[in-house]
C-alpha positions in Angstrom: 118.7 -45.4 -40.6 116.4 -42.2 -40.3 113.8 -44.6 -39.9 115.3 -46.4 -36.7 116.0 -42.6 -34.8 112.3 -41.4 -35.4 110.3 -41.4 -32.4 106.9 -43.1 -32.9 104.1 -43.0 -30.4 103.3 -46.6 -28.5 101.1 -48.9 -30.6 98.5 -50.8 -29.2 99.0 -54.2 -28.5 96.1 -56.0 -29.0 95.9 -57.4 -31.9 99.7 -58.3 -32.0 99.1 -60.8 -28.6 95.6 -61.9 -30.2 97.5 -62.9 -33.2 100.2 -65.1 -31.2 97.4 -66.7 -28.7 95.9 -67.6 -32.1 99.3 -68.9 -33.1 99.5 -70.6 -30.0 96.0 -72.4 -30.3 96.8 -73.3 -33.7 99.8 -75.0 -32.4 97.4 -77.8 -30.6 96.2 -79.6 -34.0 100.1 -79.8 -35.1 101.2 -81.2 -31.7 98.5 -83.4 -32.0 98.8 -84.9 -35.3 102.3 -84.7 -34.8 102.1 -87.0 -31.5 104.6 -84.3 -29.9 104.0 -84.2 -26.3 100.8 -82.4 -25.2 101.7 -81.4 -22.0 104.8 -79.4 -23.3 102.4 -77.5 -25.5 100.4 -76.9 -21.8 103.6 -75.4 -20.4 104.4 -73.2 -23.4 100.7 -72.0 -23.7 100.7 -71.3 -19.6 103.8 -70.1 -19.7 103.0 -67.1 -22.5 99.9 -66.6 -21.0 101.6 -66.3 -17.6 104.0 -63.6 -19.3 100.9 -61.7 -21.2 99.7 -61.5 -17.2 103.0 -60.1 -16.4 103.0 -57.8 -19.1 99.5 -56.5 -18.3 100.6 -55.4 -15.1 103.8 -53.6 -15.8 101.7 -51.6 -18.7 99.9 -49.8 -15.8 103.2 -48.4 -14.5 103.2 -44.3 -16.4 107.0 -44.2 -18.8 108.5 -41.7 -20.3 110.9 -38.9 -19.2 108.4 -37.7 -16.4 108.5 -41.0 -14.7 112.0 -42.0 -14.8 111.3 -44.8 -12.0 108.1 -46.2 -14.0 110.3 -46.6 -17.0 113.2 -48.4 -15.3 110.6 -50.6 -13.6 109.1 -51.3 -16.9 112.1 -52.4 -18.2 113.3 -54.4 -15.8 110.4 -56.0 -15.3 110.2 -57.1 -19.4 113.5 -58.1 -19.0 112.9 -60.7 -15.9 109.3 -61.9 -17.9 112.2 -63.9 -20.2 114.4 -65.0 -17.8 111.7 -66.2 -15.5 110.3 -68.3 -18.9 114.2 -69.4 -19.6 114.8 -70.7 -16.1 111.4 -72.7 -16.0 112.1 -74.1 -19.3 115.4 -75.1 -18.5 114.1 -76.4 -15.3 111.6 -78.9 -17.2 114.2 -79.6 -20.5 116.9 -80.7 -17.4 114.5 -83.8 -16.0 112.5 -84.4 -19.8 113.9 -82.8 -23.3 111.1 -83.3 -25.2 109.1 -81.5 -23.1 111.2 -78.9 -22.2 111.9 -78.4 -26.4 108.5 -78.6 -26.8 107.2 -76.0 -24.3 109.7 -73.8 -25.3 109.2 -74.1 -29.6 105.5 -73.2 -28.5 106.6 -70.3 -26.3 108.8 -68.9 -28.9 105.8 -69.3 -31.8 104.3 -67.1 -29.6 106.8 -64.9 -28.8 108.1 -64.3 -32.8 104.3 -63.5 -34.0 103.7 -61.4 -31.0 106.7 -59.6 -31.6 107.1 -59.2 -36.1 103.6 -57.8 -35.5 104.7 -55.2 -32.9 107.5 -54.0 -35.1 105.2 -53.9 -37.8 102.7 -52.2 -36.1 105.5 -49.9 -34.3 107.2 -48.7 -37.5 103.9 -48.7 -39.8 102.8 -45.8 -37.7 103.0 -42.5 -38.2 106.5 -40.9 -37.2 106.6 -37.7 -34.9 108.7 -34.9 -36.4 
């Protein structure tokens, strides 16, 4: 559990959200040759990408104990990212399932890489004493 309480610094997040928009794209073929809906792999793709934007922008706001406000803000604002892609999904899966299952498998392929190479990335780093 030591592991888990050590402080880490940040990691970059680069190549974690280039490996999910490469998940994502590699998503198309399968949907595709699958004969899945297109369109709901159009909503998932837009929908992560909408979230990446979102992301981008709360990464500006300063964190840590000096910035108490920027934190919370930070938080928050990760936290309404999901719901806002939950309620759309929703939204869509209420009027077409398929779709709505289809935008949301894609969303979540891009979600899972994004976020196993974050942890990896996170706890493969050096720890702070």
């Amino acid at each position: 559990m030591k592991a888990l309480a050590t402080p880490r610094p940040l990691p970059a997040t680069r190549v974690p959200t280039i490996a999910a928009g490469a998940a994502i794209a590699l998503a198309l073929p399968v949907f595709l040759a699958a004969g899945w809906p297109v369109s709901g792999w159009v909503l998932g793709a837009v929908l992560w990408l909408a979230g990446q934007a979102f992301a981008l922008l709360l990464e500006r706001l300063p964190i840590g104990a000096g910035n108490l406000a920027g934190s919370g803000v930070r938080g928050i604002g990760m936290m309404f990212r999901a719901i806002a892609v939950m309620v759309v999904v929703i939204a869509v899966a209420v009027n077409d399932a398929s779709l709505g299952l289809a935008a949301a498998g894609v969303y979540a392929l891009g979600y899972t890489v994004e976020l196993a190479l974050s942890l990896v990335t996170y706890f493969g780093g050096e720890a702070h004493s």
